[in-house]
C-alpha positions as CSV (number, residue, x, y, z in Angstrom):
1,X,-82.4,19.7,39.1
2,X,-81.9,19.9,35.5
3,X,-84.0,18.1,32.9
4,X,-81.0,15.2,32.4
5,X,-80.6,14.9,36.0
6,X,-84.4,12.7,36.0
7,X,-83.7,11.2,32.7
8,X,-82.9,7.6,33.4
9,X,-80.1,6.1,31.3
10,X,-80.0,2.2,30.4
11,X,-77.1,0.2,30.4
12,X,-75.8,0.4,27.0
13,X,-75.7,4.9,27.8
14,X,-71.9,5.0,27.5
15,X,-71.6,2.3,24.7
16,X,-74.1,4.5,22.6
17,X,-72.2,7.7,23.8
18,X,-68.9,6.1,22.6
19,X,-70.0,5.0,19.2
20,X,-71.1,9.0,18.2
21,X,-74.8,8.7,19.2
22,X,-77.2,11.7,18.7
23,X,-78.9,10.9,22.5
24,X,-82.6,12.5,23.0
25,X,-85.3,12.7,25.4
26,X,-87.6,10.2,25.2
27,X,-90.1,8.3,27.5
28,X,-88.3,9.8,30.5
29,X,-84.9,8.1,29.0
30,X,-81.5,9.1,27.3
31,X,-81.8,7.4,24.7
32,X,-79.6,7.3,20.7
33,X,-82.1,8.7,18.1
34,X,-79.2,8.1,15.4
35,X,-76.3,7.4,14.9
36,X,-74.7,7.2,11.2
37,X,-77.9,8.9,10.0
38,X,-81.9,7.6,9.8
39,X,-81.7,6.4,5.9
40,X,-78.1,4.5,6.5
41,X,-80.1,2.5,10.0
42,X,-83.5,1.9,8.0
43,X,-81.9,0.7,4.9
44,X,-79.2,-1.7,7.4
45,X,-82.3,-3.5,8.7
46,X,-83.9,-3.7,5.5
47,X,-81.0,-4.9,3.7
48,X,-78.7,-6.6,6.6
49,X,-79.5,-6.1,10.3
50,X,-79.4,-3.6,13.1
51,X,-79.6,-3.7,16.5
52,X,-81.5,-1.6,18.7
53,X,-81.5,-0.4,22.5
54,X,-85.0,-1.3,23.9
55,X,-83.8,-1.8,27.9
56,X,-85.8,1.0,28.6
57,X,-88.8,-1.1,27.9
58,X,-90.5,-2.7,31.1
59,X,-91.4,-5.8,32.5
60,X,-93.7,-7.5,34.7
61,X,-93.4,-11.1,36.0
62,X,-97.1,-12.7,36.6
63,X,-97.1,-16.6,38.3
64,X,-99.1,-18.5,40.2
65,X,-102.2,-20.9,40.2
66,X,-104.2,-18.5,39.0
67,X,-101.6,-16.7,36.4
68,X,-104.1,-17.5,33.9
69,X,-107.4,-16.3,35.1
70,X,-105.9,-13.1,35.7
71,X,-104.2,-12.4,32.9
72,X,-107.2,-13.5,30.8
73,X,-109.2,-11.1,32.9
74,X,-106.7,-8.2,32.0
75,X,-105.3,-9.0,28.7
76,X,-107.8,-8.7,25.1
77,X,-106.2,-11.6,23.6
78,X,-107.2,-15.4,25.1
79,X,-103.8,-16.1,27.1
80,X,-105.1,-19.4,27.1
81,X,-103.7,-20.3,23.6
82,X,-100.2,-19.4,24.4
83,X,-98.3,-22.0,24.8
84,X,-95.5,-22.6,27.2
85,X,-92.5,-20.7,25.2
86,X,-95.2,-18.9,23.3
87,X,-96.0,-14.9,22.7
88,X,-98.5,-13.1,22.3
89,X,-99.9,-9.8,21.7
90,X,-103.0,-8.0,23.5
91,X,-104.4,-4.9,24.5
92,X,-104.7,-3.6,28.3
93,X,-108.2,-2.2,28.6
94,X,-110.3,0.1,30.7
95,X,-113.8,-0.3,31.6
96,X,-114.7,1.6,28.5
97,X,-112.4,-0.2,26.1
98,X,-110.1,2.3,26.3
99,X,-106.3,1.5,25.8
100,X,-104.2,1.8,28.4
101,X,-101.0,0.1,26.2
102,X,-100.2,-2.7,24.2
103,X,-98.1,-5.2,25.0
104,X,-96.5,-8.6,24.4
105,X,-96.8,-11.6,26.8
106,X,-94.3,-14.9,27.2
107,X,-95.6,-17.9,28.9
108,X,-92.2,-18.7,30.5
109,X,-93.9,-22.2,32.3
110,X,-97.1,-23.3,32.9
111,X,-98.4,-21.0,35.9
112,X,-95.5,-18.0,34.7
113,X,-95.9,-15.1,32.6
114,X,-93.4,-12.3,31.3
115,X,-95.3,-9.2,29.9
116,X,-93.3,-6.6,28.3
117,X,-94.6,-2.7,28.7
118,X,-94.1,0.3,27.1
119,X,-91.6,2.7,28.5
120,X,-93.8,5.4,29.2
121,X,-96.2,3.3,30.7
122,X,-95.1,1.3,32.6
123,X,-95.8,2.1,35.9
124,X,-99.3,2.9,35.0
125,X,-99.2,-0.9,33.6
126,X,-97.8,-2.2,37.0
127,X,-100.2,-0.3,39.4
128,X,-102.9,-1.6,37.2
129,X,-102.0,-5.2,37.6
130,X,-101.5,-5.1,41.2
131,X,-105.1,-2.9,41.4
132,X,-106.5,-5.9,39.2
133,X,-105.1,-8.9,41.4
134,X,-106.2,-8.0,44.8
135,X,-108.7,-10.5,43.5
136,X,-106.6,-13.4,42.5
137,X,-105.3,-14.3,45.8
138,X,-103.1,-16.8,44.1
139,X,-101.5,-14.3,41.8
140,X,-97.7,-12.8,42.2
141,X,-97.4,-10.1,40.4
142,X,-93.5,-8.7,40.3
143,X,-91.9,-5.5,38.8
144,X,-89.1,-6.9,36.8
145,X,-88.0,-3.9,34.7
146,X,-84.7,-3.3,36.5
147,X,-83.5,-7.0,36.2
148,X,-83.4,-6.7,32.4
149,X,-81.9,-5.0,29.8
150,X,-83.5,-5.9,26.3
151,X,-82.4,-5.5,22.5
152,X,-83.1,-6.3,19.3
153,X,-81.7,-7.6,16.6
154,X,-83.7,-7.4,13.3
155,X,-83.2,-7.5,9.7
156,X,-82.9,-10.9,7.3
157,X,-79.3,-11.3,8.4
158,X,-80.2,-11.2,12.3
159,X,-80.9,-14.2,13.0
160,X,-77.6,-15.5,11.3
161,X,-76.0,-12.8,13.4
162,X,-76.9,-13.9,16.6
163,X,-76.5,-17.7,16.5
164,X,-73.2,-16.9,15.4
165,X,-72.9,-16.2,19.4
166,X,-75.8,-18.5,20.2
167,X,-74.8,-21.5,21.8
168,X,-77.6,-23.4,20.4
169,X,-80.7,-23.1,18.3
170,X,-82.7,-19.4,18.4
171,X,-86.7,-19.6,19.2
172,X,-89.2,-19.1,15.8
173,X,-91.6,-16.8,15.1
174,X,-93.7,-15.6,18.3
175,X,-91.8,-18.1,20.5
176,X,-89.3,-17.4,23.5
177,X,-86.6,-19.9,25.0
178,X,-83.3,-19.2,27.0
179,X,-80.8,-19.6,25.7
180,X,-76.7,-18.5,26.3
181,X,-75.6,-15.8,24.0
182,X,-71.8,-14.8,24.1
183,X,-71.6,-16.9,27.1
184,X,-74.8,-15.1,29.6
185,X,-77.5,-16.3,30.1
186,X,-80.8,-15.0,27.9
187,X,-84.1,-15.3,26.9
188,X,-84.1,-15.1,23.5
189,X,-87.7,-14.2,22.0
190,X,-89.1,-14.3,18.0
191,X,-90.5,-10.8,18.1
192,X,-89.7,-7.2,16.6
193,X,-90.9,-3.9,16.1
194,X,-89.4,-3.7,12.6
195,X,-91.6,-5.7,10.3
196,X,-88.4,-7.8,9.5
197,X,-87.5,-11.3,10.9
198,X,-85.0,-11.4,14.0
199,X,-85.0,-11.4,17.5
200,X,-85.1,-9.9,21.3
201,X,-83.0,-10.6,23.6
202,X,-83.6,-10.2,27.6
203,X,-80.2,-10.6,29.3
204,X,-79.3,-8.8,32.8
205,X,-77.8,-5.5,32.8
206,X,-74.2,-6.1,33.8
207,X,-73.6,-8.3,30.9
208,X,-75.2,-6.2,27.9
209,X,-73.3,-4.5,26.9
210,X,-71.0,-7.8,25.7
211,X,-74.0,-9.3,24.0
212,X,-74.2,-6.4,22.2
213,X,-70.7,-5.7,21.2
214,X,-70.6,-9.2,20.1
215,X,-73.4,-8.8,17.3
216,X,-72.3,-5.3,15.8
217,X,-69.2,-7.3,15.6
218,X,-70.6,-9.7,13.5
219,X,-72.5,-7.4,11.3
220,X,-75.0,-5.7,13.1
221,X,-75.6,-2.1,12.6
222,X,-76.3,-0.2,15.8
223,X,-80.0,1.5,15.1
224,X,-81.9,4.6,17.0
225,X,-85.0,5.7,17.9
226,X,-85.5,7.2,14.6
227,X,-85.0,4.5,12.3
228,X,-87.4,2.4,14.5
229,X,-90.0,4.7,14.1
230,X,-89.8,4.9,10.0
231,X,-89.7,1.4,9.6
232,X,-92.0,0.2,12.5
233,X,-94.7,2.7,10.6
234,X,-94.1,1.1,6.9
235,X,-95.4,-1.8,8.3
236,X,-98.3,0.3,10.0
237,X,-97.3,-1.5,13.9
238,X,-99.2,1.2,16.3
239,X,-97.0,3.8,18.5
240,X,-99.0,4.5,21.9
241,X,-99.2,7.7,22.0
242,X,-99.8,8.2,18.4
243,X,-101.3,5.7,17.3
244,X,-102.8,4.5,20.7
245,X,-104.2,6.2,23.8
246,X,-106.7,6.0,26.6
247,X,-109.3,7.8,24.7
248,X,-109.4,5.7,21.9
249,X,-110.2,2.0,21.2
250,X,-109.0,-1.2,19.9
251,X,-111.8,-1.7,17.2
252,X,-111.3,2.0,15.7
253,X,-107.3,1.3,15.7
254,X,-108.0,-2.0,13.7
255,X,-106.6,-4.1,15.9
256,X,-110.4,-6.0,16.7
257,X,-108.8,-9.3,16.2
258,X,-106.1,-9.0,19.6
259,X,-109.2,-8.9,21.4
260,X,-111.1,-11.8,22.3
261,X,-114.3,-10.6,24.4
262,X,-115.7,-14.1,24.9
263,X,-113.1,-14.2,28.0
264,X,-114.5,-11.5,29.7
265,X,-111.5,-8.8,29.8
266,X,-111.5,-5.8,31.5
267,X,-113.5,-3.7,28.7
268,X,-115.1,-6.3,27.0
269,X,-118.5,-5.8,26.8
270,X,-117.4,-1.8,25.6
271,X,-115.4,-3.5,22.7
272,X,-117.9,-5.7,21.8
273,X,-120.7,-3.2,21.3
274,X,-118.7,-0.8,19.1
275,X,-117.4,-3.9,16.9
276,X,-121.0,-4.4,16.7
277,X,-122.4,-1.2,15.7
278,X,-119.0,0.5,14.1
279,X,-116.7,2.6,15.3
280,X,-117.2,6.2,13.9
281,X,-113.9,6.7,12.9
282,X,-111.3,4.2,12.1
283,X,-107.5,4.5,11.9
284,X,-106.0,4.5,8.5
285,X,-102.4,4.5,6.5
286,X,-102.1,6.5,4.3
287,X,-100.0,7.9,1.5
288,X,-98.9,11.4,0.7
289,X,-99.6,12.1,-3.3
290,X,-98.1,15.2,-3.5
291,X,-95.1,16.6,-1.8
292,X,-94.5,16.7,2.1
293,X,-94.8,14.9,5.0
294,X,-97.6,15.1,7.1
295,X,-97.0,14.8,10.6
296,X,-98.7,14.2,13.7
297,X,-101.5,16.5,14.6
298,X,-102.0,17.5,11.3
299,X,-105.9,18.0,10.8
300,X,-107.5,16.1,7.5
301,X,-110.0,18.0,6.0
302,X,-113.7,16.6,6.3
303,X,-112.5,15.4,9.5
304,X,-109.9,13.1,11.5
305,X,-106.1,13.9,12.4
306,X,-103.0,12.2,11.2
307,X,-101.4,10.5,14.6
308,X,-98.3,9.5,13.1
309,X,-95.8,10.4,9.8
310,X,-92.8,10.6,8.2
311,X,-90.7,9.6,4.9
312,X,-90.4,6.5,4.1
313,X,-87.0,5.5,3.3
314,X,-88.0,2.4,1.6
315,X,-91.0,3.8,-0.3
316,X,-88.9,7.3,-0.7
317,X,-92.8,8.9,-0.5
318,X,-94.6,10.6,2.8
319,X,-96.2,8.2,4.6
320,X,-98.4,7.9,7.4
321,X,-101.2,7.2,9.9
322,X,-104.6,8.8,11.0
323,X,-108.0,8.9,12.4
324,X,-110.6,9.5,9.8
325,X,-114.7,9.5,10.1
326,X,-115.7,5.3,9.0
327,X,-116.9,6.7,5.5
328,X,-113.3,8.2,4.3
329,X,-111.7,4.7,5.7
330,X,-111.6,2.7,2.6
331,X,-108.6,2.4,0.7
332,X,-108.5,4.1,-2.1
333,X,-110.3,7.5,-0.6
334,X,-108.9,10.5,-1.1
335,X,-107.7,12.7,1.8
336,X,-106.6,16.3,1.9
337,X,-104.5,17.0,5.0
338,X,-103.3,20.2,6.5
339,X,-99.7,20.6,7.0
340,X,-99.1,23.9,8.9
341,X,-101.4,26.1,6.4
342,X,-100.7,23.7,3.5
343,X,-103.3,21.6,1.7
344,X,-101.5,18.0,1.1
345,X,-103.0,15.5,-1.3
346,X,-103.0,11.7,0.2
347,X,-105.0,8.2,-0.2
348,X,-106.0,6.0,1.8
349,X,-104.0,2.6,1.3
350,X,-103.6,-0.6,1.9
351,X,-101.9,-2.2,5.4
352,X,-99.1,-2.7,5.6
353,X,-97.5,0.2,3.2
354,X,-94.3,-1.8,3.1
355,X,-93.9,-5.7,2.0
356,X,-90.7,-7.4,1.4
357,X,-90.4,-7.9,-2.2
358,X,-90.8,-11.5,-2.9
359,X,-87.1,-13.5,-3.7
């Protein structure tokens, strides 16, 4: 069997195919890295909007009388302060504080949860909630991932794009409601990966790629993989795999404040201790002073390794994130990074490298 054969394809496969896609490995999909080009996509959601395939993202339903306790026993964030048609994002934890993903959460209704994984992990996300639950008797926990097909429309003009189709008024800012979009039914949710206002849209597979047709009718310019990645890292939002893993933790990644260990999650007491006596390296952005882009893998001298990098389109300089020893952290510091055999000059800057400039 050949390496395509296993690749899983979502819905939208043919529609990306047909619009001159570059398609690519990734996260055990076929999925569209590009299509008009990287700089034309980043600039589109910058400027306009885009759209973007995310169905290869996975969900998993949690409800019950005791929806809450467990998620607040599995999630770093306190689940408790989401309201119903709220969102929220958390960490999923080891024992050691280790990540195991990072993910968003929806409190549907009151006893009813929808937590959105990471491609890659999500069946190591599922097995882990059904492991964890086997002590909340009162808990279903349900693999959801093939009953939705998700994108997302971001960019200053998205949300002007969408209730164009919308058939009343879109969710704010880290809230979810359903709604009918080009005539299906939706949950429509006020998040993105893009650092630009918009939304995501959960619809069922069969009906997709109509929702989708409808908004790059109205203006919305169909986005890859690529352009994801440059402008999710402007605004320094963490890639697991790069910017996340297993072997690392939430306080050395900066993200201390998704974790609330007064509710006793899975990795807690790990957490707390090293947010009490510092981590000894901390995860940094970082800008290239020189020429080149750093990439990741790339060693920085003194110590540390760059976990994600690229060029930034809107900053048109190399850009980037890494793991540095605590005492080269602070913006300002000077890095020297190795890019195959090639000293690079770089500083440490401020988060996040990107801000829209004010109107």
């Amino acid at each position: 069997m050949t390496q395509a054969q296993t690749l899983r394809r979502t819905p939208l496969y043919e529609t990306h195919v047909a619009a001159g896609a570059k398609i690519v490995p990734f996260a055990g999909w076929e999925m569209p890295v590009q299509y008009a080009g990287i700089k034309e996509e980043h600039h589109a959601v910058r400027t306009a909007a885009g759209v973007f395939d995310v169905s290869h993202m996975g969900q998993i339903k949690t409800s019950g009388p005791q929806a809450l306790a467990f998620l607040q026993r599995v999630l770093s964030n306190d689940v408790e302060k989401i309201a119903v048609g709220g969102a929220q994002y958390s960490l999923l934890c080891k024992e050691d504080g280790g990540v195991l993903d990072d993910l968003f959460t929806y409190r549907l209704a009151p006893d009813t949860y929808l937590t959105v994984t990471n491609a890659a992990n999500h069946e190591k996300d599922l097995a882990w909630f059904q492991e964890q639950a086997r002590e909340f008797p009162d808990v279903a926990v349900e693999d959801q991932a093939d009953q939705h097909a998700m994108i997302a429309v971001q960019g200053p003009l998205a949300r002007e794009i969408v209730q164009a189709v919308a058939d009343g008024p879109l969710p704010s800012r880290m809230t979810a409601g359903s709604a009918r979009l080009a005539g299906h039914h939706a949950l429509v949710c006020g998040t993105g990966y893009t650092g630009e206002d918009g939304v995501e849209i959960l619809c069922a597979p069969e009906v997709v790629a109509d929702v989708w047709d409808q908004v790059v009718r109205r203006g919305a310019v169909p986005a890859g993989l690529a352009a994801r990645d440059t402008l999710r890292l402007e605004v320094c939002f963490h890639l697991y795999g790069n910017d996340l893993m297993e072997e690392r933790g939430p306080i050395e990644a900066g993200l201390g404040w998704a974790c609330k260990e007064e509710t006793g999650f899975i990795g807690a007491e790990a957490v707390a201790r090293v947010r009490a006596e510092g981590p000894a390296e901390r995860l940094v952005a970082f800008t290239i002073t020189d020429r080149g882009i750093a990439r990741q893998g790339n060693p920085v001298l003194g110590g540390g390794e760059v976990t994600s990098g690229t060029m930034s389109p809107s900053l048109e300089v190399g850009v980037g994130m890494a793991y540095v020893p605590a005492g080269l952290a602070e913006v300002g510091t000077a890095l020297e990074i190795d890019v195959r055999g090639r000293t690079r000059q770089a500083v440490v800057s401020a988060k996040p490298l990107y801000a829209r400039p004010a109107a």
